[in-house]
C-alpha positions in Angstrom: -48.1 71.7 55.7 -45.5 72.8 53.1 -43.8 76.6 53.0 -42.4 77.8 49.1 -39.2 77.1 49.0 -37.0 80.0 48.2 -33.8 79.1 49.5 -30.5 77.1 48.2 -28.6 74.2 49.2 -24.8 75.0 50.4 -22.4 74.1 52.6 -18.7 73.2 53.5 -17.9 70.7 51.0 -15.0 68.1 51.2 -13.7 67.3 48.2 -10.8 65.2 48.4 -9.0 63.7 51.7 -6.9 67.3 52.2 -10.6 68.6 53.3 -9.7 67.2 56.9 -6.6 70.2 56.9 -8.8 72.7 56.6 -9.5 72.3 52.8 -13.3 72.2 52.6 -15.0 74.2 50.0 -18.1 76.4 50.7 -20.4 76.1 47.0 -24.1 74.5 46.0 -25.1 70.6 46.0 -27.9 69.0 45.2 -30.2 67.4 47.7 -32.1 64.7 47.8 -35.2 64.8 45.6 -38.2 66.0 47.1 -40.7 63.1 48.9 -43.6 64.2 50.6 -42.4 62.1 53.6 -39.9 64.7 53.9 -38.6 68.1 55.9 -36.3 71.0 54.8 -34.6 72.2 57.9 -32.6 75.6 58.6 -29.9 74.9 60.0 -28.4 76.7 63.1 -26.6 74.5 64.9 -24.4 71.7 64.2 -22.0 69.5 66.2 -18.7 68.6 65.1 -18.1 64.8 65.5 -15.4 62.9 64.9 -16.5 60.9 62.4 -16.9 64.0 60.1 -12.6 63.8 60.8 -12.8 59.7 59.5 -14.9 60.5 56.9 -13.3 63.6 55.5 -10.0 61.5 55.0 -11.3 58.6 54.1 -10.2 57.0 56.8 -12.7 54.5 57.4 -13.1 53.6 53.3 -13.2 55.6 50.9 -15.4 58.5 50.6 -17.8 59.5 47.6 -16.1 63.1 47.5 -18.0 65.6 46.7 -19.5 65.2 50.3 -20.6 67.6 53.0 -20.3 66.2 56.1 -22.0 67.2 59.8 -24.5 64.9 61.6 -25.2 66.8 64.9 -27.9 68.9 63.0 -30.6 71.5 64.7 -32.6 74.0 63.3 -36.4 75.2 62.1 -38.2 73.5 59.5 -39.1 75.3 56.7 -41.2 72.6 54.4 -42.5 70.0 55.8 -44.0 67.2 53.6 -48.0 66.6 53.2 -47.2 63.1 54.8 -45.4 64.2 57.6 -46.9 63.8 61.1 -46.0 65.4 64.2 -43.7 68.1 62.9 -45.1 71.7 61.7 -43.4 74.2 59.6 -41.2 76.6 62.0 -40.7 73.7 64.8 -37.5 73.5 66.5 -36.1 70.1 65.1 -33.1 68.3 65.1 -31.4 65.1 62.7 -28.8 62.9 63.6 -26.6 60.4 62.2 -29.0 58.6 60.7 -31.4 60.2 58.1 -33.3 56.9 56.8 -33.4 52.9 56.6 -35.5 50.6 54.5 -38.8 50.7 57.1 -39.9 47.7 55.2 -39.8 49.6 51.9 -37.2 46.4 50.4 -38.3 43.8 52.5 -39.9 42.6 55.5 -37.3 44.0 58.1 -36.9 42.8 61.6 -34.6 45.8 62.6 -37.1 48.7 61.5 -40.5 46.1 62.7 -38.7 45.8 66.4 -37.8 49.8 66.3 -34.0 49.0 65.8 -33.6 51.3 62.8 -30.0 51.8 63.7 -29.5 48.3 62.8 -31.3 48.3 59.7 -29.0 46.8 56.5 -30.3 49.8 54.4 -29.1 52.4 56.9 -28.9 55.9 55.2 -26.0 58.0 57.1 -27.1 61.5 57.4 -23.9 62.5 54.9 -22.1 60.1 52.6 -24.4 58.0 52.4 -27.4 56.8 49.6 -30.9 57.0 49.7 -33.2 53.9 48.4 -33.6 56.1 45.6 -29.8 56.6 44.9 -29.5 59.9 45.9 -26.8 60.9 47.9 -27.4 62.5 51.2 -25.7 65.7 52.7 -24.7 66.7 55.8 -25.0 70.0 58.2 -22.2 72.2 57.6 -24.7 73.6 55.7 -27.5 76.4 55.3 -29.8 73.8 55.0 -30.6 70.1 55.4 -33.0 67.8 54.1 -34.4 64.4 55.9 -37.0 61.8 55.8 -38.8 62.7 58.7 -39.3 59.6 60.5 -35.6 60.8 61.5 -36.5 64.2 62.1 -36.7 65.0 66.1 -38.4 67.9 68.3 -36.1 69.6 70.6 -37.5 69.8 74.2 -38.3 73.5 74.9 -36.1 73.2 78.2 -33.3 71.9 75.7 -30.9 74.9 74.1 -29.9 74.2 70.3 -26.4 74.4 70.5 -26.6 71.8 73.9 -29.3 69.6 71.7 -27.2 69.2 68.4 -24.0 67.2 69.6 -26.5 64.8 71.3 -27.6 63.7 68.5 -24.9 61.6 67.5 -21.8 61.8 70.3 -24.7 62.0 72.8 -26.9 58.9 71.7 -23.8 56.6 71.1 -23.0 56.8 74.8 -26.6 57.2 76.0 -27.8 53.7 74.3 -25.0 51.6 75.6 -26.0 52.5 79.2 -29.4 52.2 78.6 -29.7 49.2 77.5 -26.7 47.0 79.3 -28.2 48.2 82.4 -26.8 51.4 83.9 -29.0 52.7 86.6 -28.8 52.5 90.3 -26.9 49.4 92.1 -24.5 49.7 88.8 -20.9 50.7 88.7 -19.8 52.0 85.5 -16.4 53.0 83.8 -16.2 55.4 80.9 -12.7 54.7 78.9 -12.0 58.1 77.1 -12.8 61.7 78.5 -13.4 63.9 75.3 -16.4 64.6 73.0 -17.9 60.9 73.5 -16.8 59.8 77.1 -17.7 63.0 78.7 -21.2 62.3 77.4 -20.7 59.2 79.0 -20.2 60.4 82.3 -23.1 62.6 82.2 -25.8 60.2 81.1 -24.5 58.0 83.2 -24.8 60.2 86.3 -28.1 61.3 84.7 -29.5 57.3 84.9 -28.3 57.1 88.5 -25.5 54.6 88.5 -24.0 54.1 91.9 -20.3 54.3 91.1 -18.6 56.5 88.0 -15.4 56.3 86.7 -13.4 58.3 84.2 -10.4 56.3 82.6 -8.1 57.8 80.4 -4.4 58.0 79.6 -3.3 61.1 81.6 -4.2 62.9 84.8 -4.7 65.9 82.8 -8.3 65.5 82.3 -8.7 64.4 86.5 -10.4 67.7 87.3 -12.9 67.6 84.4 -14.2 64.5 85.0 -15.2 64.6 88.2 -16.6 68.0 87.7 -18.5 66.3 84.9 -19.7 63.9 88.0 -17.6 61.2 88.3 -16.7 59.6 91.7 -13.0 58.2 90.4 -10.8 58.6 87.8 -8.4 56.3 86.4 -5.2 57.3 84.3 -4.0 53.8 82.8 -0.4 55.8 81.8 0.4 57.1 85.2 -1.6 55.0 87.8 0.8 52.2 89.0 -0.6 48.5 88.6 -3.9 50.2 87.8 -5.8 47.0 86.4 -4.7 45.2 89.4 -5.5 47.9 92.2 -9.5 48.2 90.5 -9.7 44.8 89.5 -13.4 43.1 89.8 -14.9 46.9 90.2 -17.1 47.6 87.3 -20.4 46.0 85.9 -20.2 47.9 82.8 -17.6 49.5 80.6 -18.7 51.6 78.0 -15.3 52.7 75.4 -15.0 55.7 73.2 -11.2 55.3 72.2 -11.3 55.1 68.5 -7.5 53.3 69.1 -6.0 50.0 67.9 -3.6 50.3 70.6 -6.0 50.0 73.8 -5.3 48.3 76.9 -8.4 45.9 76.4 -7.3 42.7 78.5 -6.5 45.6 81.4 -9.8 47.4 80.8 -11.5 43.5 81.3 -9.5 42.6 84.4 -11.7 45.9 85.7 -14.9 43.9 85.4 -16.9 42.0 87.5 -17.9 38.4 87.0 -20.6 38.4 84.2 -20.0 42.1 83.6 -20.4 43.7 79.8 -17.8 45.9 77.8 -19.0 47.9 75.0 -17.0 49.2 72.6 -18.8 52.6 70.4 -14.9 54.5 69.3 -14.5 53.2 65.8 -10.6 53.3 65.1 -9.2 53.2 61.5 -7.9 49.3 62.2 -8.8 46.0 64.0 -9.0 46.0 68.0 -6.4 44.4 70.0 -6.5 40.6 70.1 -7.8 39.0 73.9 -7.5 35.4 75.1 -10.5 33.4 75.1 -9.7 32.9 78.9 -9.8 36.5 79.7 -14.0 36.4 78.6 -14.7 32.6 79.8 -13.4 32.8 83.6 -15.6 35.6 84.6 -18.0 35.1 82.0 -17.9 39.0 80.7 -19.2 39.7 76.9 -17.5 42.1 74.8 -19.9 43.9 72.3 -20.8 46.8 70.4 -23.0 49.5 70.2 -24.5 51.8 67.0 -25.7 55.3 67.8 -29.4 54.8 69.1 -33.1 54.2 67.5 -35.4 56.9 66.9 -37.3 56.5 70.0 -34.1 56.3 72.0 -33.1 59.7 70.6 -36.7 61.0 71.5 -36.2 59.4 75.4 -32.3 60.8 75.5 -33.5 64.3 74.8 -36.2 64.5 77.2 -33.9 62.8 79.8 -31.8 65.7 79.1 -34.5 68.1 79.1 -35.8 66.8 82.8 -32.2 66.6 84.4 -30.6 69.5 83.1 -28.0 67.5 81.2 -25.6 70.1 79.3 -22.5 69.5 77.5 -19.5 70.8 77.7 -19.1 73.0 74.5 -17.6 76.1 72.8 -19.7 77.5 69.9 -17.5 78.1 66.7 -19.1 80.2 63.7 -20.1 77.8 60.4 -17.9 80.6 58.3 -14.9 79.1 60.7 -15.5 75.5 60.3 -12.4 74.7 58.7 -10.7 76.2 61.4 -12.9 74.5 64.0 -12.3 70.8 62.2 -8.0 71.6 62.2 -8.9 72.4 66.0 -11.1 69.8 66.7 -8.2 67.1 64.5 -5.5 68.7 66.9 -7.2 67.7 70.4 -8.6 71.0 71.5 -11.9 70.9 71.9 -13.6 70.5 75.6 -15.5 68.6 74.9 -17.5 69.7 71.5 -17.5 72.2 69.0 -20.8 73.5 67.9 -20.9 75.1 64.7 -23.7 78.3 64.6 -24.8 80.0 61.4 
């Protein structure tokens, strides 16, 4: 079922690096062209992630300025493609970092076949990115957003919008780790980093029932938060003396949301137990630190990686959080103030997420 459409695509454009001071420019883009497989959403909500930061100064490659960036999207749809299934025009719907792969539309692909879309080669990012048909795609500090709808997801009644949006990326990318390197009861886990992913972290991991959380950060400043956020201990690698000694052997799992080249990583490994797992989701701007093949062979841990979350795990986060009354921690900023909010957000203030509401 399709509505008219009577409305016009604009948003906070960045259009050079300087966007990520503050510099973005509200004016008109193009979408992508219309597909029948396809929804128009309202937007009126969107998280602020910090890969909209990386991306708006180019820090992870250059970006194809002009681009409007926001991938934490949740609104109503307004036209909804005759091939669409599932979703109905004025449904509460939400898109996240991800707005399309190949589904076998280039070639036989194993990721998209096995329900791995987040792993497909001919991943479509929700902004900054290109559709198989070339066009580029556009993000949600916007009025309005359009997605293939296979990556198009309802929003639990029991789930508020402005809660909903930042799980769809920061929430996912600590919610699939856990998942699937087996966080659940009879598991202790560490989260490295306390802000906008590793709080997440803490929550979902709580949420699946792991025996034992920890909180590891820097400082002691963010102590309190964490376990109010639920976790049983809290580490601060900058203040705790001989920390990676005094927990050694206490973790099964490590999930890490520093996006830093200058991590303790052989200390965070001397945490694990024998055949235990890190996972590293933070994306810094720069190679990891280097470890000793000695420091992964004598307690046989694996260090690995983790990419936001499939479709279906998206759909099974958000119920989770729908059924366990999982809220983030976040401060709703107006869209007319996003520039503000990203300066904000760049200088370390948010707790945990901004949420941007038109």
């Amino acid at each position: 079922m399709s509505s008219n459409e009577n409305y016009k695509f604009e948003g906070w454009v960045g259009v050079d690096k300087s966007a990520v001071d503050g510099k973005m420019v509200w004016q008109s883009y193009n979408p992508k062209s219309w597909e029948e497989t396809d929804i128009d959403i309202e937007i009126t909500h969107c998280g602020i992630c910090g890969s909209d930061l990386h991306t708006l100064r180019s820090g992870w490659g250059e970006t194809n300025y002009p681009c409007v960036v926001g991938h934490e999207i949740v609104g109503k749809a307004v036209r909804v493609g005759l091939k669409v299934n599932g979703i109905k025009v004025n449904d509460r719907v939400g898109v996240g970092a991800q707005c399309d792969s190949c589904l076998g539309r280039k070639e036989d692909c194993e990721d998209c076949e096995s329900g791995l879309e987040n792993h497909c080669s001919y991943i479509t990012p929700a902004y900054d990115g290109k559709f198989l048909n070339g066009d580029k795609s556009y993000g949600g500090y916007a009025k309005y957003h359009r997605s293939p709808s296979h990556f198009v997801f309802k929003i639990p009644d029991a789930l508020p919008s402005s809660a909903a949006a930042p799980m769809l990326c920061g929430g996912v990318t600590t919610y699939s780790p856990l998942k699937n390197n087996g966080c659940g009861p009879g598991k202790r886990v560490g989260i490295v980093g306390v802000g906008g992913l590793g709080h997440f972290g803490i929550l979902w991991a709580k949420a699946l029932d792991a025996d034992h959380v920890v909180g590891i950060s820097r400082r002691g400043d963010k102590r309190e938060d964490a376990l109010r956020l639920g976790a049983d201990a809290y580490i601060a690698t900058e203040e705790d003396k001989d920390w990676e000694t005094k927990y050694a052997h206490s973790l099964d799992l490590i999930v890490c949301t520093v996006s830093s080249t200058k991590l303790p990583l052989s200390k965070y490994l001397q945490l694990l137990r024998t055949k235990g797992r890190y996972v590293q989701v933070g994306v810094p701007e720069g190679p990891l630190p280097a470890v000793h093949a000695f420091e992964l062979i004598m307690k046989g841990v694996t260090i690995g990686g983790s990419s936001i979350g499939s479709p279906n795990e998206i759909r099974e986060m958000l119920q989770l959080a729908a059924d366990r009354n999982v809220r983030p921690w976040i401060e709703e900023r107006p869209m007319k103030e996003a520039n503000t909010a990203v300066v904000d957000m760049k200088d370390g203030k948010a707790r945990y997420r901004y949420v941007l509401f038109n």
